[in-house]
ZAVO-733673 format. One record per residue (C-alpha): residue number from 1; residue in one letter; chain; x negated, y, z. Coordinates in Angstrom, 3 decimals, always signed. Example, Ala and Ser with C-alpha at 12.3 -4.5 7.8 and 13.67 -1.06 7.14 Angstrom:
BEGIN
1|A|A|-12.300|-4.500|+7.800
2|S|A|-13.670|-1.060|+7.140
This chain:
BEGIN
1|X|A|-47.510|+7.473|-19.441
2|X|A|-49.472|+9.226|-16.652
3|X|A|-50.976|+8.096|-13.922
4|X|A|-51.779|+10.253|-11.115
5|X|A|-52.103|+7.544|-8.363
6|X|A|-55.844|+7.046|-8.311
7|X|A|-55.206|+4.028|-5.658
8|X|A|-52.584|+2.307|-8.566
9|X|A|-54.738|-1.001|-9.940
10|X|A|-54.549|-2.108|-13.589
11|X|A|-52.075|-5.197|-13.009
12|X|A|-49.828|-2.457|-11.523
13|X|A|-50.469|+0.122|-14.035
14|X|A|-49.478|-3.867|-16.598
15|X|A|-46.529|-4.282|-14.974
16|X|A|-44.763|-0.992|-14.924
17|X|A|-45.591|-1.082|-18.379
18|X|A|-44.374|-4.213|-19.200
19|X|A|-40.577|-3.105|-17.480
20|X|A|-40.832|+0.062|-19.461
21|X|A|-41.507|-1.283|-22.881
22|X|A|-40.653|-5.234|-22.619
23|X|A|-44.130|-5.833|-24.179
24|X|A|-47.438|-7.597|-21.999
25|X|A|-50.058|-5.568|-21.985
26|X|A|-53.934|-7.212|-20.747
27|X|A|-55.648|-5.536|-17.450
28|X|A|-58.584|-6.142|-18.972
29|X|A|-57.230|-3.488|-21.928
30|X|A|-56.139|-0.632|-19.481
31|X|A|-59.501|-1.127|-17.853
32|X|A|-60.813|-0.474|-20.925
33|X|A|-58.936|+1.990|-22.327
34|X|A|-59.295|+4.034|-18.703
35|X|A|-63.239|+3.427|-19.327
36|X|A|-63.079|+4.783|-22.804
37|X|A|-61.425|+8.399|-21.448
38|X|A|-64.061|+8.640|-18.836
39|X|A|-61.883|+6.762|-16.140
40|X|A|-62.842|+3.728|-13.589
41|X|A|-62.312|+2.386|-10.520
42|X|A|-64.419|+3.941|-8.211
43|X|A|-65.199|+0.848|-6.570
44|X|A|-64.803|-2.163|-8.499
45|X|A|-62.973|-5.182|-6.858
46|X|A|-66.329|-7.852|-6.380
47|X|A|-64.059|-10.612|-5.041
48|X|A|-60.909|-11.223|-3.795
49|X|A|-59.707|-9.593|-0.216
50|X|A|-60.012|-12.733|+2.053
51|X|A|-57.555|-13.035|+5.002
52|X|A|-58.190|-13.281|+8.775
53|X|A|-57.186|-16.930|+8.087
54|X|A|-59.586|-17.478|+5.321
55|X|A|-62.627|-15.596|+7.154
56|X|A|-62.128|-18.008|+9.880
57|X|A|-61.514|-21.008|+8.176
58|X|A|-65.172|-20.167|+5.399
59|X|A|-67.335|-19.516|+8.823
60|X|A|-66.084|-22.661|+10.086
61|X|A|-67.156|-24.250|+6.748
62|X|A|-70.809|-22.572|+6.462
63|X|A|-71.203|-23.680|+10.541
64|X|A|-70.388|-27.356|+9.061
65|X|A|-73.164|-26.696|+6.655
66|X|A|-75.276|-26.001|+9.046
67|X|A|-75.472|-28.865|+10.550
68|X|A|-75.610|-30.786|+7.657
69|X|A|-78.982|-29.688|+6.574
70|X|A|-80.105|-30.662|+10.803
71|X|A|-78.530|-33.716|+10.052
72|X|A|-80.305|-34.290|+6.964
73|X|A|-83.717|-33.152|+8.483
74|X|A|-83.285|-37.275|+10.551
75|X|A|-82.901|-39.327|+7.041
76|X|A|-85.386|-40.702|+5.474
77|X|A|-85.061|-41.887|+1.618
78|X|A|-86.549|-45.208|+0.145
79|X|A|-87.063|-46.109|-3.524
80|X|A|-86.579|-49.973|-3.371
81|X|A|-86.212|-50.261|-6.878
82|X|A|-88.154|-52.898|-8.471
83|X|A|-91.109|-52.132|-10.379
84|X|A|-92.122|-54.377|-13.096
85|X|A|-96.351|-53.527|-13.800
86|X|A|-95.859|-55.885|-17.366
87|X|A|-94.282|-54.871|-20.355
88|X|A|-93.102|-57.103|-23.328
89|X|A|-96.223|-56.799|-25.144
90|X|A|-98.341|-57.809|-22.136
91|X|A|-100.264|-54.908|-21.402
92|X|A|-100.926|-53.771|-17.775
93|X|A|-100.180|-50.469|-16.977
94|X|A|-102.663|-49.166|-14.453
């Protein structure tokens, strides 16, 4: 098989493939295999595309964050836990 489509990712490269011979291949093996003739993506996929939705709805989230860490700035934290100076064998501990 020959691909020509420099735009065609592995999972498509898997599937047509897969309705050719009836057989799963791995995208992590054409990857590979595309690697081992010389062949890669010229820019590897970092993370996945986000939507318009999902942009909005992860700025919304890191504004929230935000103002947590303001928010935290006004608490203050108290260790009221009880401290016992003696141990069993009677000795001080300075």
């Amino acid at each position: 098989m020959t691909v020509t489509d420099c735009s065609v990712t592995s999972r498509t490269v898997a599937q047509n493939i897969e309705s050719v011979t009836h057989h799963s291949v791995y995208t992590r093996t054409i990857r590979r295999r595309l690697q081992q003739r010389g062949l890669s993506a010229r820019r590897p996929l970092l993370g996945l595309p986000l939507t318009q939705n999902h942009r909005l709805l992860r700025r919304q989230w890191c504004d929230e964050i935000r103002m947590w860490a303001v928010e935290w700035n006004k608490v203050v934290f108290t260790d009221e836990s009880r401290i016992c100076l003696q141990h069993h064998h009677g000795r001080i501990r300075v």
